[in-house]
C-alpha positions in Angstrom: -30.5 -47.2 -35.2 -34.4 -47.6 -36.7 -33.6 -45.4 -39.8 -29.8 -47.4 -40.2 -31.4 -50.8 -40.3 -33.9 -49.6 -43.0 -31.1 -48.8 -45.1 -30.0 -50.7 -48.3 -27.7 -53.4 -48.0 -25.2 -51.3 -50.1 -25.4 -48.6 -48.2 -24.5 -50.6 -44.8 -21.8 -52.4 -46.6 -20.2 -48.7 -47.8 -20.7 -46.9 -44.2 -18.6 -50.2 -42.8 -15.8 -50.1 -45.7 -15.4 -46.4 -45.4 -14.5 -47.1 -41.2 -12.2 -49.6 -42.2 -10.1 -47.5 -45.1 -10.1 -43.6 -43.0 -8.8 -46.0 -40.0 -6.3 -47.7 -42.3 -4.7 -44.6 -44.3 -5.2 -42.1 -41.3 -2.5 -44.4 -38.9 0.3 -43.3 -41.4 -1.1 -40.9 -44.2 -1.0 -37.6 -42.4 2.6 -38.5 -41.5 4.3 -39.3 -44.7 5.0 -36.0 -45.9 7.0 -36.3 -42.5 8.7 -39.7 -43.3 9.1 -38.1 -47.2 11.1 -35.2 -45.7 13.4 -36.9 -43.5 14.9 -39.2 -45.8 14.6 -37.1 -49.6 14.5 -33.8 -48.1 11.6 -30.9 -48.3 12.4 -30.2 -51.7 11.8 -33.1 -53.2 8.9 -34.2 -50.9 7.0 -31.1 -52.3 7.6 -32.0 -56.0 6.5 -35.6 -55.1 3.3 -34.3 -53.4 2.2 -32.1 -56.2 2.7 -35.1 -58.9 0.6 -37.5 -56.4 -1.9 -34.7 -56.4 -2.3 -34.0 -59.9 -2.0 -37.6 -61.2 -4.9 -38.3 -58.5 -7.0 -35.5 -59.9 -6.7 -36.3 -63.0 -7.8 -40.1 -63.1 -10.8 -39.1 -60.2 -11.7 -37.3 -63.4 -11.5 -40.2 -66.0 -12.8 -42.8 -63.4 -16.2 -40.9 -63.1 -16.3 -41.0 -66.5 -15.5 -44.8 -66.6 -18.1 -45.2 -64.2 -20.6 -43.8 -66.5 -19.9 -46.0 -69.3 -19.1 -49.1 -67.7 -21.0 -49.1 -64.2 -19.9 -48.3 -60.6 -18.9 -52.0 -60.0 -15.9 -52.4 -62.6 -14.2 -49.6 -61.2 -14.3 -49.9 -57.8 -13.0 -53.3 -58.4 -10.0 -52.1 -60.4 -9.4 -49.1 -58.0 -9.3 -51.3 -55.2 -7.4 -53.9 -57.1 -4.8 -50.6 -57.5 -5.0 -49.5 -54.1 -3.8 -53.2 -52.6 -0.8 -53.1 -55.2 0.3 -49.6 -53.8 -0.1 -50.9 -50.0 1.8 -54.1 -50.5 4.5 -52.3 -51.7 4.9 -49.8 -49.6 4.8 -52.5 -46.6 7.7 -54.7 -48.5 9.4 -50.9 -48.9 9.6 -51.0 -45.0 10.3 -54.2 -43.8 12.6 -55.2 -41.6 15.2 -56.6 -44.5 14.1 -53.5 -46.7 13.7 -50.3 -46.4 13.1 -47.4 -49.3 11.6 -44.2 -49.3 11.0 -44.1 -53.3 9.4 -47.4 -53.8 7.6 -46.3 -50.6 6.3 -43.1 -52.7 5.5 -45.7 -55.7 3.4 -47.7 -53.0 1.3 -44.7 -51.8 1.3 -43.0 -55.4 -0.5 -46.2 -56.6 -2.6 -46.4 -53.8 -3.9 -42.9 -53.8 -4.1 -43.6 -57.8 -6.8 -46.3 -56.7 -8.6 -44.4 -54.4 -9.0 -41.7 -56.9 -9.8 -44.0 -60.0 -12.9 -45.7 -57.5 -14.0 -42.5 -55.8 -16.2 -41.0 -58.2 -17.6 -44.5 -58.7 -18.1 -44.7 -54.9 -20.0 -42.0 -54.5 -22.5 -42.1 -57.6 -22.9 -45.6 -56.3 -24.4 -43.7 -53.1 -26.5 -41.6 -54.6 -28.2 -44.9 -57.2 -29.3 -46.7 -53.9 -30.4 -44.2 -51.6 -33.1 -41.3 -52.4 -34.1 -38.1 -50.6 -35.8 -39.5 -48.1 -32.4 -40.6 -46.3 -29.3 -39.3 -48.5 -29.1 -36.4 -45.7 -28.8 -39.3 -42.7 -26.9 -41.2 -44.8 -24.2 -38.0 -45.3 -24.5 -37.4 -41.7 -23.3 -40.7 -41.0 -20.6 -41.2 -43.1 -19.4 -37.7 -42.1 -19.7 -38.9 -38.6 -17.8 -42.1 -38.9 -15.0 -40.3 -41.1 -14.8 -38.3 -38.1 -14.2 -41.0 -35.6 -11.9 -43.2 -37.5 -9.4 -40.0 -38.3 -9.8 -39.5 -33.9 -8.4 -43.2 -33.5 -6.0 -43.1 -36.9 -4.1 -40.1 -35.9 -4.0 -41.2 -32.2 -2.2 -44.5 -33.5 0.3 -42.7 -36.0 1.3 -40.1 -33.4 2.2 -43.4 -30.5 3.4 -45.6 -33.2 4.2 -44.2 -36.0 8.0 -43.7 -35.6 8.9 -47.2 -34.0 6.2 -49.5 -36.1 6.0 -47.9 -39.5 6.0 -51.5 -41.0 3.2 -52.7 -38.4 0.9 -49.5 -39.4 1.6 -50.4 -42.9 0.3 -54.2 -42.6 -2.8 -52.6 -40.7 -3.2 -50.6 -43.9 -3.0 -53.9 -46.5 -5.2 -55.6 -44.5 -7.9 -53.1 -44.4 -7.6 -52.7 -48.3 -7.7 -56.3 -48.4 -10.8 -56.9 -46.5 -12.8 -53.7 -48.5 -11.9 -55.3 -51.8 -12.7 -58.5 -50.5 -16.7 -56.4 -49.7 -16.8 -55.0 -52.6 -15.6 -57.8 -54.4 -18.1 -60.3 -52.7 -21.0 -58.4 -51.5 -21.4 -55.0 -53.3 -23.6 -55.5 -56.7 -24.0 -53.3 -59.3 -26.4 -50.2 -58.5 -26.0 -48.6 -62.4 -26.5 -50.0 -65.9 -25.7 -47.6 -68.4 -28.8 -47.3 -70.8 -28.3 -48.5 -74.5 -28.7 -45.5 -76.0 -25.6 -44.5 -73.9 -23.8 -47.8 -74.5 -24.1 -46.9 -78.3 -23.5 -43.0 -78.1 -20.3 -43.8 -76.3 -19.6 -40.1 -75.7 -15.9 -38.8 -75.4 -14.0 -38.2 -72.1 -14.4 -34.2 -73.4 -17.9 -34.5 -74.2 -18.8 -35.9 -71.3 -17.3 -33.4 -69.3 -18.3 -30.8 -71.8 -22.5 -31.9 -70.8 -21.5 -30.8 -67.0 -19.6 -27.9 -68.0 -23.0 -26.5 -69.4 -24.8 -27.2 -66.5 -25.0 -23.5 -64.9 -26.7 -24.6 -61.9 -24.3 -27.1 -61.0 -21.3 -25.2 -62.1 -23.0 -22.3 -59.5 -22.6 -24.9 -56.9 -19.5 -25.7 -57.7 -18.0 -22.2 -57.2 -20.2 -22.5 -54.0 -17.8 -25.4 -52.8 -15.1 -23.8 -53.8 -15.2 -21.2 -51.4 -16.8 -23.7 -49.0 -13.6 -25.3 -49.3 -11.6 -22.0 -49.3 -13.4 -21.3 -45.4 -12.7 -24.9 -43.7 -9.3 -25.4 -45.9 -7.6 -22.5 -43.7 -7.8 -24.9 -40.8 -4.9 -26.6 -42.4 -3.4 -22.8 -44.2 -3.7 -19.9 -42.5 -5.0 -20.4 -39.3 -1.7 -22.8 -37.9 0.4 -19.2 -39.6 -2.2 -16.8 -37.4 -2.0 -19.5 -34.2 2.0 -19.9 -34.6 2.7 -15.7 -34.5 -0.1 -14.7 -32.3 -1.6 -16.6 -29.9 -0.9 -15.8 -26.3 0.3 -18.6 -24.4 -1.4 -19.2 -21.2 -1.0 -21.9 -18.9 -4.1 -24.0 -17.9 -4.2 -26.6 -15.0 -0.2 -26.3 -15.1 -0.4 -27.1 -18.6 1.1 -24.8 -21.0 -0.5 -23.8 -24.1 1.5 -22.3 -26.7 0.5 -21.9 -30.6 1.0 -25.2 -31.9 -0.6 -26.8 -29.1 -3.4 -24.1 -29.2 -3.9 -25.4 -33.1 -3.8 -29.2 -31.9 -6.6 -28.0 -29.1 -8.8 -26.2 -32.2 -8.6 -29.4 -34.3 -9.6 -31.9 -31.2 -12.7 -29.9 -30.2 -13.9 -30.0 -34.0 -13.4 -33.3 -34.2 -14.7 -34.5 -30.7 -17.7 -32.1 -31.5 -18.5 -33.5 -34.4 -18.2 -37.6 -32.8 -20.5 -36.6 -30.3 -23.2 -33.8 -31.2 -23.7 -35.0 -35.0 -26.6 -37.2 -34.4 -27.9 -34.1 -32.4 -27.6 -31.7 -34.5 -28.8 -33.9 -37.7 -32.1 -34.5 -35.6 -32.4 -30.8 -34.2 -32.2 -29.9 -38.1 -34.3 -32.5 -40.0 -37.0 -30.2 -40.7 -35.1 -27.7 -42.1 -35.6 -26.7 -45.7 -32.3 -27.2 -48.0 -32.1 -23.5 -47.7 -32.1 -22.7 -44.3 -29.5 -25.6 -43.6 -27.3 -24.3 -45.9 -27.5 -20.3 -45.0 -27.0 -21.1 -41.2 -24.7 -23.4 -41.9 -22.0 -21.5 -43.9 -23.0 -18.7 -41.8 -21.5 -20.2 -38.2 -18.8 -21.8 -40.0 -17.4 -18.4 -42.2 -17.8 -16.3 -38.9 -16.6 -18.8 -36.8 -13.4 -18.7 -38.5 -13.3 -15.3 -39.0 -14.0 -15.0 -35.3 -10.5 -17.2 -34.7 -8.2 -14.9 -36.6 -9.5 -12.0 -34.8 -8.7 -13.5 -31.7 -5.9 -14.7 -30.3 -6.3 -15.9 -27.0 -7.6 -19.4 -25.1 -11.4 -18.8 -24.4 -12.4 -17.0 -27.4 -10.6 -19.2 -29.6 -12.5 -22.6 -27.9 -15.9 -20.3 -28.3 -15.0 -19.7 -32.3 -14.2 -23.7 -32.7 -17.7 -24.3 -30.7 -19.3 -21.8 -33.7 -17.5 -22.8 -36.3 -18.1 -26.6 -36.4 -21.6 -26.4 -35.4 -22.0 -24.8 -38.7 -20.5 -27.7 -40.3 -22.5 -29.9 -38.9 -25.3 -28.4 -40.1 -23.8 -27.2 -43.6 -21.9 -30.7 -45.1 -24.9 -33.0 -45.0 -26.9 -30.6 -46.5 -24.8 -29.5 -49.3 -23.9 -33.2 -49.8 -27.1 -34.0 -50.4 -28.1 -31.2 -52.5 -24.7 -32.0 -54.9 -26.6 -35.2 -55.5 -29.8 -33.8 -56.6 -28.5 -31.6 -58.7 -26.4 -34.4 -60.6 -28.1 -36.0 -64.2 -29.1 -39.7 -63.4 -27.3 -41.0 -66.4 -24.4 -38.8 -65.2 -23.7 -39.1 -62.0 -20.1 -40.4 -62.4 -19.2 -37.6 -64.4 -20.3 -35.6 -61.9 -18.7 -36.8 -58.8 -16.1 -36.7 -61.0 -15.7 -33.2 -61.7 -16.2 -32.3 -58.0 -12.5 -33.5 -58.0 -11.9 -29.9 -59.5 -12.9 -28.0 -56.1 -10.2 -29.0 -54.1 -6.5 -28.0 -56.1 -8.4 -24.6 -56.9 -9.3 -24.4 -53.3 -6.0 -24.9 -52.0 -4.3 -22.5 -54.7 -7.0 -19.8 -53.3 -6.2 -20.4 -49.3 -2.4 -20.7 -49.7 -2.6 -17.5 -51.9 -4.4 -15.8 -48.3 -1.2 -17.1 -46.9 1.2 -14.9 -48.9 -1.2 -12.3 -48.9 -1.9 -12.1 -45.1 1.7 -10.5 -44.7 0.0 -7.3 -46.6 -3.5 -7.7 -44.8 -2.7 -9.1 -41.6 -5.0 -11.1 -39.8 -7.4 -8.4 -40.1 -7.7 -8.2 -43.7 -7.9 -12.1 -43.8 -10.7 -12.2 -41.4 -12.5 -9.7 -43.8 -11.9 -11.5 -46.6 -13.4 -14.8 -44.6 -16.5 -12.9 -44.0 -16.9 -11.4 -47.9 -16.2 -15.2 -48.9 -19.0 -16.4 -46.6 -21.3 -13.8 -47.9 -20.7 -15.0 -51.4 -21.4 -18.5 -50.5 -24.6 -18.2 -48.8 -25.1 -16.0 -51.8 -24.2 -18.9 -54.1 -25.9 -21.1 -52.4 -29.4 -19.2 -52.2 -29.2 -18.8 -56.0 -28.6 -22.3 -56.7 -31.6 -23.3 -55.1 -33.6 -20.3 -56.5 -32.6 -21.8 -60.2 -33.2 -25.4 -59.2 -36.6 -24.4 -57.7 -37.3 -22.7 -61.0 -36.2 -25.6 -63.3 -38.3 -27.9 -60.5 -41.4 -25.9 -61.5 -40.7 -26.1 -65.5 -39.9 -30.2 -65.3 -43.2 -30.6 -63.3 -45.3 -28.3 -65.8 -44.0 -30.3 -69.3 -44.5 -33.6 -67.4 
């Protein structure tokens, strides 16, 4: 609580805001593709979802670079502004004298447009006001509270989604309402652009051109990339492996089949996390950058790998145990290091192009899906091991070249 109340004002106001949105979308987010594909029908959900995804990727792209030229303030404002738009109308698309599904997808395209637009801008604006002295504790705890504001989100949508849509929907409004009425009020500007960069005014393409030559950072990228290619398969092919071979047992009279067994891997992850993260954060605060990150993606690869090996109840609660100890240990970390590796006068850009990691990501782990009826779950825990070994690889190497380049800055200076 000490090192929390030492924090900037900015920093408070985000942790607080980012509890109040993950509550909001999480009540009714994870079940629209449901509520899509009961009234347009699988097909068309799945071409709505991919032009929701690639519009959103996209302008994350142009809204870091925004935020580079114009400050973090201006588009956080407008993203927000956005973001309210999309929620009122999706509520007035389910009301109780009007219902419609596609001005329901216009609502949520517009208000996943404004999350993306403000998101790079959101978190360069983390990284002006907090330094290395806290930027891990301040990772931690937004990865904590994320956690526990999914935990109560999806515990609402699965009791009320079906019956009170339109009440969920309201919920959502009003917690877009009260973080633009934050940021709008109370969050001040943490970035002026310098004049030099004010009169260079640099293209969208050259400014994404500066961190496409940036090796180290592009070496991290690839690094979250497979990251991402690990902990995606909780959502890819792990449900796929759970669904075809997990024995069902019965515990306490309770019967646990594949889906449920999936549900069960998800919980513990996420209860884990809610309470052992402030553990594990101070059990690992005197870690270097590189030992967080090795044993970190270590647990968390071979935990997974572990999981598609097995495929009964106590081996698969002992890989979840693994596998999300490493992630306690590895997100902060990387998080933080993704932010010193990041040009000051670029960090919107930046955050920015980290938008790029998740569509290649999810190409990669739904390509192990197809795949896995040649390999088996075998081959695909194989392949979760050689991708672990490439990311601690990765992410040795990066901090081997930052160290270097550490050395050279200090020796012109």
């Amino acid at each position: 609580m000490t090192t929390f109340m030492r924090l900037n004002r900015t920093l408070k106001l985000r942790i607080l805001m980012t509890f109040i949105g993950v509550l909001g979308y999480s009540t009714v987010g994870s079940s629209m593709t449901i509520y899509y594909n009961h009234y347009l029908g699988a097909a068309i959900t799945g071409v709505l979802l991919i032009i929701s995804s690639v519009s959103s990727f996209i302008i994350g792209l142009y809204g870091g670079h925004l935020a580079d030229r114009h400050g973090r303030r201006p588009i956080l404002l407008i993203g927000s502004t956005i973001s309210i738009v999309g929620a009122l109308i999706a509520v007035l698309s389910n009301s109780p004298i009007f219902q419609n599904p596609w001005t329901t997808f216009v609502g949520f395209f517009l208000l996943n447009f404004g999350f993306s637009f403000e998101s790079a801008a959101d978190n360069a604006m983390i990284i002006d006001v907090s330094d290395e002295t806290n930027r891990k504790y301040v990772y931690s705890l937004s990865y904590w509270i994320i956690n526990v504001s999914i935990t109560f989100g999806a515990a609402l949508s699965g009791w009320l989604f079906r019956d009170y849509l339109f009440e969920l929907l309201l919920g959502l409004l009003v917690a877009q309402l009260l973080n633009g009425s934050i940021k709008y009020f109370f969050i001040s500007e943490s970035f002026v652009p310098t004049p030099k960069a004010k009169k260079e005014r640099e293209s969208f393409i050259q400014n994404y051109g500066v961190v496409a030559r940036d090796k180290i950072f592009l070496l991290f990228i690839v690094a979250v990339i497979l990251n991402k290619v690990i902990f995606g398969n909780i959502d890819f092919y792990l449900p796929v492996h759970l669904s075809d071979s997990f024995q069902t047992t019965t515990i306490f009279g309770f019967e646990i089949y594949g889906q449920r067994m999936l549900t069960l891997f998800v919980m513990l992850n996420t209860l884990l996390i809610i309470f052992s993260m402030t553990f594990v954060n101070q059990l690992t605060t005197k870690w270097s950058a590189r030992k967080s990150l090795t044993t970190g993606a270590l647990l968390q690869g071979l935990g997974f790998a572990a999981a598609f090996l097995m495929n009964s109840f106590i081996p698969l609660i002992l890989a979840s145990i693994v596998m999300t100890i490493g992630e306690m240990i590895l997100v902060p970390s990387s998080q933080s290091l993704r932010a010193d590796l990041m040009n000051e006068e670029k960090i919107g850009t930046y955050s920015g192009f980290v938008t790029i990691t998740d569509p290649i990501a999810s190409v990669l782990s739904g390509s192990l899906v197809s795949f896995s009826v040649y390999i088996h779950h075998t081959g695909v825990a194989v392949v979760m091991v050689v991708v672990t070994v490439l990311l601690v690889l990765c992410f040795n190497q990066v901090m081997k070249m930052k160290t270097q380049t550490d050395v050279a800055s200090s020796k012109n200076t």
